[in-house]
C-alpha positions as CSV (number, residue, x, y, z in Angstrom):
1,X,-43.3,192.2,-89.2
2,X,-41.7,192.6,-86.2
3,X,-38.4,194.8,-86.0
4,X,-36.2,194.4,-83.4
5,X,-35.2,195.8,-80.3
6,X,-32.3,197.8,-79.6
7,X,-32.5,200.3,-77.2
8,X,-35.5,201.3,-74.3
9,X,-34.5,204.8,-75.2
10,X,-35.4,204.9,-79.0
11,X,-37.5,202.5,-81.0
12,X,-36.9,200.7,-83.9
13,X,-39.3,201.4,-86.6
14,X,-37.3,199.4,-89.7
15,X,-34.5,197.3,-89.5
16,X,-32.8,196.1,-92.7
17,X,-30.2,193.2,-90.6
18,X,-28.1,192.6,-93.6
19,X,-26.7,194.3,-96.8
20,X,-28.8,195.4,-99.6
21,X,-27.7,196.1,-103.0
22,X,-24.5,197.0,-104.3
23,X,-23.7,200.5,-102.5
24,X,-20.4,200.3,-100.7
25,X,-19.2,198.0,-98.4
26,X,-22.9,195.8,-97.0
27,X,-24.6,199.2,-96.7
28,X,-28.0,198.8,-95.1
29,X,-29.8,201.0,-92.6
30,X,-32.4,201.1,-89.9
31,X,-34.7,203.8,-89.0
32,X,-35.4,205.1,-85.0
33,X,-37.7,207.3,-83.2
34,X,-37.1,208.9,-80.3
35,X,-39.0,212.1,-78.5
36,X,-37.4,215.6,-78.5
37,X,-37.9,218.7,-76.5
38,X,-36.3,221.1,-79.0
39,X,-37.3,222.5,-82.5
40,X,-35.7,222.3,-85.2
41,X,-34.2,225.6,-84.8
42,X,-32.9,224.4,-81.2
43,X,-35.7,226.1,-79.1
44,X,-37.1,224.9,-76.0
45,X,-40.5,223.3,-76.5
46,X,-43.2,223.4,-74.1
47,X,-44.4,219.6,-75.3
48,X,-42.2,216.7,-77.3
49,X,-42.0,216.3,-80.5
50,X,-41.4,212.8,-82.8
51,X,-37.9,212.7,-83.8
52,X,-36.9,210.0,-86.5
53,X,-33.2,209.4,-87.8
54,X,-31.5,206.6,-89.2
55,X,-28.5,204.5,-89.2
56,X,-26.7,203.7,-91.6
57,X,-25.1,200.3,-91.0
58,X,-21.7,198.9,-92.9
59,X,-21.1,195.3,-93.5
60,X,-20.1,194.7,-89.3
61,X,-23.7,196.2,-88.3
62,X,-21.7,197.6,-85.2
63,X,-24.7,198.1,-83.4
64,X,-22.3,200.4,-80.5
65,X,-24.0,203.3,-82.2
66,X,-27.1,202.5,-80.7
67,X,-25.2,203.7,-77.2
68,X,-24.0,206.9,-78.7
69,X,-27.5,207.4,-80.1
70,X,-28.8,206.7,-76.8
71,X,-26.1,208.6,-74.8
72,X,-26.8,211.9,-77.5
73,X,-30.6,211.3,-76.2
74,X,-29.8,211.9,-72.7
75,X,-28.1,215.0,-73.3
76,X,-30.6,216.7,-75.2
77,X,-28.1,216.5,-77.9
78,X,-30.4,214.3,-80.5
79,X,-32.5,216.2,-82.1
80,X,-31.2,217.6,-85.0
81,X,-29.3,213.8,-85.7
82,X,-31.2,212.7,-89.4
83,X,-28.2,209.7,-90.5
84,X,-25.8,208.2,-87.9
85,X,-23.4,205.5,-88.9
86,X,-20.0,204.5,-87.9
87,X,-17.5,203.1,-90.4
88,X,-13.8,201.8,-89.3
89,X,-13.7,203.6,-85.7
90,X,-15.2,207.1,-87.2
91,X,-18.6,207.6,-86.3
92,X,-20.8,210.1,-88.7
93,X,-23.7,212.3,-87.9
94,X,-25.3,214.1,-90.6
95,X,-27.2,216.7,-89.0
96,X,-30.9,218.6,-90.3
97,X,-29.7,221.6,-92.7
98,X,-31.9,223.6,-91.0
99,X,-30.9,222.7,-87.5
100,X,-29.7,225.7,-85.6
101,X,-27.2,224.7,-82.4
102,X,-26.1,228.5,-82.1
103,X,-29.7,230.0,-80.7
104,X,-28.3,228.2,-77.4
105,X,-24.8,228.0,-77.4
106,X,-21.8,228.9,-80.2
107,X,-21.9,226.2,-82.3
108,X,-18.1,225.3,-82.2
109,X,-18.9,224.5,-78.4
110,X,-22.7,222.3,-79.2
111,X,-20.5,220.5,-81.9
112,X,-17.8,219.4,-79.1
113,X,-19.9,218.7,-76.5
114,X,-21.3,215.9,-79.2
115,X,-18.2,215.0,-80.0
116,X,-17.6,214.8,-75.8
117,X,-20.9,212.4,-75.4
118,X,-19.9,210.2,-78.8
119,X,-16.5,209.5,-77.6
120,X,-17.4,208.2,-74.2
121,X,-20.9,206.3,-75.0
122,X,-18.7,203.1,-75.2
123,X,-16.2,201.9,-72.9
124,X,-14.0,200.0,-75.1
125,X,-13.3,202.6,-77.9
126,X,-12.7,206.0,-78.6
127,X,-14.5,207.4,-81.6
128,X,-13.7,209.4,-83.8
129,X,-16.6,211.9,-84.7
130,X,-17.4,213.6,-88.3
131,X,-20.2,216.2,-88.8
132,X,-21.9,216.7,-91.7
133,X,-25.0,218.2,-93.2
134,X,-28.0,216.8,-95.0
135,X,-30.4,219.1,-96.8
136,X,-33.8,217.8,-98.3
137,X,-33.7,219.0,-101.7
138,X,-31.0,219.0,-104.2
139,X,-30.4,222.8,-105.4
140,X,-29.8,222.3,-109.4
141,X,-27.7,225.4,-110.3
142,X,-25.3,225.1,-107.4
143,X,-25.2,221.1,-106.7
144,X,-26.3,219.3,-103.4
145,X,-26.5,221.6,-100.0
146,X,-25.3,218.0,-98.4
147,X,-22.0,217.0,-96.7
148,X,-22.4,213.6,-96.7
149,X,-18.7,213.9,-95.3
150,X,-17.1,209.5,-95.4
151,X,-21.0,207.7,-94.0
152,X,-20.5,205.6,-97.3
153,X,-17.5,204.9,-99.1
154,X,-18.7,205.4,-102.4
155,X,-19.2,208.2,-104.9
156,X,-20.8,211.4,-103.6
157,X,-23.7,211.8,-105.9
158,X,-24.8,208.2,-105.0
159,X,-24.2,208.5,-101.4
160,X,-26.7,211.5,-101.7
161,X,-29.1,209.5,-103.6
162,X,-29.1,206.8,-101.5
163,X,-29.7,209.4,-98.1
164,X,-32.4,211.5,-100.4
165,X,-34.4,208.1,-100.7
166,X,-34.5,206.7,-96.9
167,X,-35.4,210.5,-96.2
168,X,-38.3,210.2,-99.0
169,X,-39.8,206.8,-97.6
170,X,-39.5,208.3,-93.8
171,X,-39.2,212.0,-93.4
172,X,-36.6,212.0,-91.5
173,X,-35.9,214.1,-88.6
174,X,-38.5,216.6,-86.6
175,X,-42.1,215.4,-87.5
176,X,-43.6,218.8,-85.9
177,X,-46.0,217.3,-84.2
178,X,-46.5,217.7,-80.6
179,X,-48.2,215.6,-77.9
180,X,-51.0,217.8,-76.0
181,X,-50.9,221.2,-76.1
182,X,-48.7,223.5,-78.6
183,X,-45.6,222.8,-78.4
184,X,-44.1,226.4,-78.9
């Protein structure tokens, strides 16, 4: 099967090009892979790592994310990205809960400078920009560590659900594993 081709930055590794199922408005995603020179905890690595993240289409598959996704790339400001998706002019990223933006700059100031790169990666809109969280596993006592914040407009729980289970067929986000020599 061949998937296709949206950027020369990232690569397409699925591509679902229209709706599935019956979760909100034509949801459907696609999943990219792109190389990043920070760990998870925002560290400099000496060698790249495999980054994958998805996006999470709605029923316009506005593919204009790709340049923001692109654009985040070129700034360095990628890696901790696991879900992107843009939904009536407001464009989501749902970052890796264990991501950590503040061992390099205050966070308040990382956050804005994405916010910076998303609203100018596309010459005929201004974007809106939402950050939220998505954690792995699902903590019983307390409820979900995820803010899924609008990607999907639909009920929390299945929004979660939904997320959980891309992240279960792709593992989502820093793959640890470096090209070459260790990467710390």
């Amino acid at each position: 099967m061949t998937t296709r081709t949206y950027s020369h930055l990232v690569s397409c590794l699925y591509d679902q090009p229209d709706p599935v199922g019956r979760l909100g408005r034509g949801v459907h995603y696609s999943v990219f892979r792109s190389t990043q020179w920070r760990a998870i905890d925002g560290g400099h690595l000496r060698a790249p790592r495999i980054h994958d993240f998805a996006v999470i289409w709605d029923e316009d598959h506005d593919e204009r994310v790709i340049h923001v996704a692109e654009r985040l790339h070129m700034a360095g400001l990628l890696w901790p990205v696991v879900f992107l998706g843009e939904r009536k002019g407001v464009l989501t990223l749902l970052l890796d809960y264990m991501a950590g933006p503040n061992l390099f700059m205050d966070e308040s100031v990382w956050i804005e400078k994405i916010r910076d790169v998303a609203s100018q990666a596309d010459d005929t809109d201004d974007w809106q920009v939402e950050i939220g969280m998505f954690h792995r596993m699902v903590v019983l006592d307390e409820g979900t560590q995820t803010d899924a914040k609008r990607i999907i407009p639909e009920d929390e729980t299945r929004v979660i659900l939904y997320l959980q289970a891309i992240d279960v067929l792709w593992q989502l986000g820093d793959r640890e594993e470096a090209y070459g020599e260790d990467a710390r």
